[in-house]
C-alpha positions in Angstrom: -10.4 -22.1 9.8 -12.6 -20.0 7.7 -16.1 -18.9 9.2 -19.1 -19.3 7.1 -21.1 -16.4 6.8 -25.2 -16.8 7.0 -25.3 -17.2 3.1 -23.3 -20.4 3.4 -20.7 -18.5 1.4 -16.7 -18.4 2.9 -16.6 -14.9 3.9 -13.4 -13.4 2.2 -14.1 -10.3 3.6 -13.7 -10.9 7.4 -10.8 -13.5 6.8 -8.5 -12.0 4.4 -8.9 -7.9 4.9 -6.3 -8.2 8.2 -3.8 -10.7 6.1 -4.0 -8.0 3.4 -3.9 -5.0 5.3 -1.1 -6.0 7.3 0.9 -7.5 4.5 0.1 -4.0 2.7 1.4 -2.2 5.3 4.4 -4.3 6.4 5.8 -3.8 2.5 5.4 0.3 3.2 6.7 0.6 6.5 10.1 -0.3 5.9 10.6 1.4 2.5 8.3 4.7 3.5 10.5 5.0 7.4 13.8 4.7 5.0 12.9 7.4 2.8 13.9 9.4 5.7 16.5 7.8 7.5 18.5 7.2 4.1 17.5 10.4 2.4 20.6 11.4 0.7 20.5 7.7 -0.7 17.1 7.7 -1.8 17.3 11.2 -3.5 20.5 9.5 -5.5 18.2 6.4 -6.2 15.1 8.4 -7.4 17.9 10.7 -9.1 19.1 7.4 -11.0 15.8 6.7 -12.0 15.3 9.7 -13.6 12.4 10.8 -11.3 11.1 14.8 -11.5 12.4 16.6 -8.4 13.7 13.8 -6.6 14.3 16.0 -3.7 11.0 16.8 -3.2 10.1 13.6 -4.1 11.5 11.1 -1.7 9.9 12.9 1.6 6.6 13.5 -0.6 6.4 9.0 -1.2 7.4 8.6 2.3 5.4 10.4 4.3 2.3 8.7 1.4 4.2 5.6 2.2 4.4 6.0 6.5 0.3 7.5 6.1 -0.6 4.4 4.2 0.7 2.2 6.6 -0.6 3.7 9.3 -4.1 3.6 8.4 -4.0 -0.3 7.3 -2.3 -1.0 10.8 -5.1 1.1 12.6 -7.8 -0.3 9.8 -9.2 3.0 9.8 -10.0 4.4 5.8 -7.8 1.3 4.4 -9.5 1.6 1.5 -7.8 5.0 1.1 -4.7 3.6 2.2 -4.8 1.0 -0.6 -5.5 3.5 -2.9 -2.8 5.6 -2.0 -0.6 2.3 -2.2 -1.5 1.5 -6.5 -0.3 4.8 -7.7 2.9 4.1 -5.4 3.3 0.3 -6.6 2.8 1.1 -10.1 5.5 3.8 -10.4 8.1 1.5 -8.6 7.1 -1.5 -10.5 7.6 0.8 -14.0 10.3 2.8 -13.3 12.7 0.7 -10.5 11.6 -2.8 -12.1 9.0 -5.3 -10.6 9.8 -6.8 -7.7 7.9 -9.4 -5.4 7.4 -6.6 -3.3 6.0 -3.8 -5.0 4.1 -6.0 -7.4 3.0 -8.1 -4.0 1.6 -4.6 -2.3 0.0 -3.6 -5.9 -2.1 -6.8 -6.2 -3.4 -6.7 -2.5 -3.7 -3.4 -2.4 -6.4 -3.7 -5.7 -8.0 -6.9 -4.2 -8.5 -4.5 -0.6 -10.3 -2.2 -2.9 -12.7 -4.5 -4.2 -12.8 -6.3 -0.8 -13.6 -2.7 0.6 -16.5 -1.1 -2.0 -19.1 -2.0 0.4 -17.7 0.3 3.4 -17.1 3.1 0.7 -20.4 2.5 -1.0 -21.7 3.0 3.3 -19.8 5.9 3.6 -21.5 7.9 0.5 
């Protein structure tokens, strides 16, 4: 049940950072730890695509992929995380063809952002 904040107001904030966050991160883990474990597969893949340096590439999205993940799971700079993640999203929606994951993990990520200004704005 959603807690009401002193304003009266739902607060979004509280209740739907850890759904996004861990949804975020569940949609990098997988694809980010494979990058690694598949990598001849996933050079080929990026290859097919007709990615720059695919070679270079694949450990390069993985390792932004496993960081991403881990920093959503930890909540520690998630709004880093999630901005790490659009770039990523946008590049497999474009050039692999949106899917309901990478399109999923691009809109949460961008609604994290905006659900997370107020911890950046703190920070500065």
């Amino acid at each position: 049940m959603a807690r009401e904040s002193e304003d009266g107001d739902i607060d979004l904030r509280r209740n739907l950072r850890p759904v996004l966050r861990i949804g975020i991160a569940a949609l990098l883990l997988v694809p980010g730890a494979s990058k690694f474990i598949t990598y001849g597969t996933s050079v080929r893949f990026f290859e097919s695509l007709g990615l720059p340096a695919p070679a270079v590439l694949v450990p390069v999205v993985g390792s932004f992929e496993l960081v991403a993940a881990g920093l959503l799971l930890l909540d520690r700079f998630s709004w880093l995380a999630a901005l790490l993640t659009i770039p990523i999203m946008t590049v497999a929606a474009i050039t692999a063809g949106p899917t309901w994951q990478n399109l999923g993990a691009l809109a949460a990520a961008v609604v994290l952002v905006g659900l997370d200004t107020q911890e950046v704005t703190e920070l500065v």
